[in-house]
N, C-alpha and C positions, 0 to 999 in steps of 0.2 A: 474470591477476593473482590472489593470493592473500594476503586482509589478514587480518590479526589485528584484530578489534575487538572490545575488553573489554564482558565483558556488563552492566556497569554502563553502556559507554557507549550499547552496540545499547538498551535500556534508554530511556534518555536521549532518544537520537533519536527512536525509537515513540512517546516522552509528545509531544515537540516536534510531530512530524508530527500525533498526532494530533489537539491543539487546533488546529492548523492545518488540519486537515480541517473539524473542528467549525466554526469561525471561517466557515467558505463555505459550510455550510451540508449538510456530509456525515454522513450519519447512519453511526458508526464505534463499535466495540467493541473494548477489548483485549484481545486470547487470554489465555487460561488455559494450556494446555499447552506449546503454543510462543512464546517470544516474538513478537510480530507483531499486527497490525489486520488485524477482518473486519467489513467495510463490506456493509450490507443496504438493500434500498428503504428510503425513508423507513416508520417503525413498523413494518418487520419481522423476522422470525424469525429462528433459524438457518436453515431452510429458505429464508430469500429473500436468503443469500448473495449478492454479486454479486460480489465481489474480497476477494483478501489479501492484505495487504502485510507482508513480512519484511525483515529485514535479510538480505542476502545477501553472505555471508561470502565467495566466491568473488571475485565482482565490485568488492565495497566499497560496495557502493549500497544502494538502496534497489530493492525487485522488487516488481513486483505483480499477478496473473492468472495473466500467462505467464514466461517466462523473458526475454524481452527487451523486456520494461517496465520498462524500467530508469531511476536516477537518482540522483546523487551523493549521499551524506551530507553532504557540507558547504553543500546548498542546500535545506534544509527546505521554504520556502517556494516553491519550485521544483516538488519534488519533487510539492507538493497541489495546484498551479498543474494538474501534468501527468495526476497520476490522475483529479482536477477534469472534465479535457479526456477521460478513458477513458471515465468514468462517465456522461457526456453522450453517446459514440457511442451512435447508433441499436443494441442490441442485436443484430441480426443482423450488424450491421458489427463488433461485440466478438466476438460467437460466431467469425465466418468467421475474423477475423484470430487468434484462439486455435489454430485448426487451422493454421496456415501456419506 
């Protein structure tokens, strides 16, 4: 599938999602260069990175780590429900499932 989504609205979605990260308790940043969230351990760095989330114009969703982390635009709340649920795997279980 390939959508068109206006960069005011990719825009839109990002602020949305992100207070809805914040709201549960995700420590999140919004990019500078690309549009998109990059979520760190709580107080940390660029270096303590742990996920990005963009709009992914391909799909129509919302992408985050890997490529099929995926989740619709039209469920904001959904969408922080689910990254919620990434950022809780055990690490090695995030690592592994990146490689697959």
């Amino acid at each position: 599938m390939n959508t068109s989504v206006p960069r005011e609205t990719e825009l839109r979605l990002l602020g949305d999602l992100f207070r809805a990260l914040v709201r549960r308790g995700v420590c999140v940043q919004m990019r500078d260069a690309i549009p998109g969230l990059t979520i760190t351990r709580l107080d940390g760095t660029a270096a303590d990175v742990i996920a990005y989330v963009v709009v992914n114009r391909r799909t129509g969703g919302f992408s985050w780590w890997r490529v099929d982390s995926f989740h619709s635009l039209r469920d904001v709340d959904g969408a922080a429900d689910r990254i919620t649920a990434f950022l809780a795997e055990p690490p090695m279980v995030a690592h592994e499932r990146s490689r697959s």
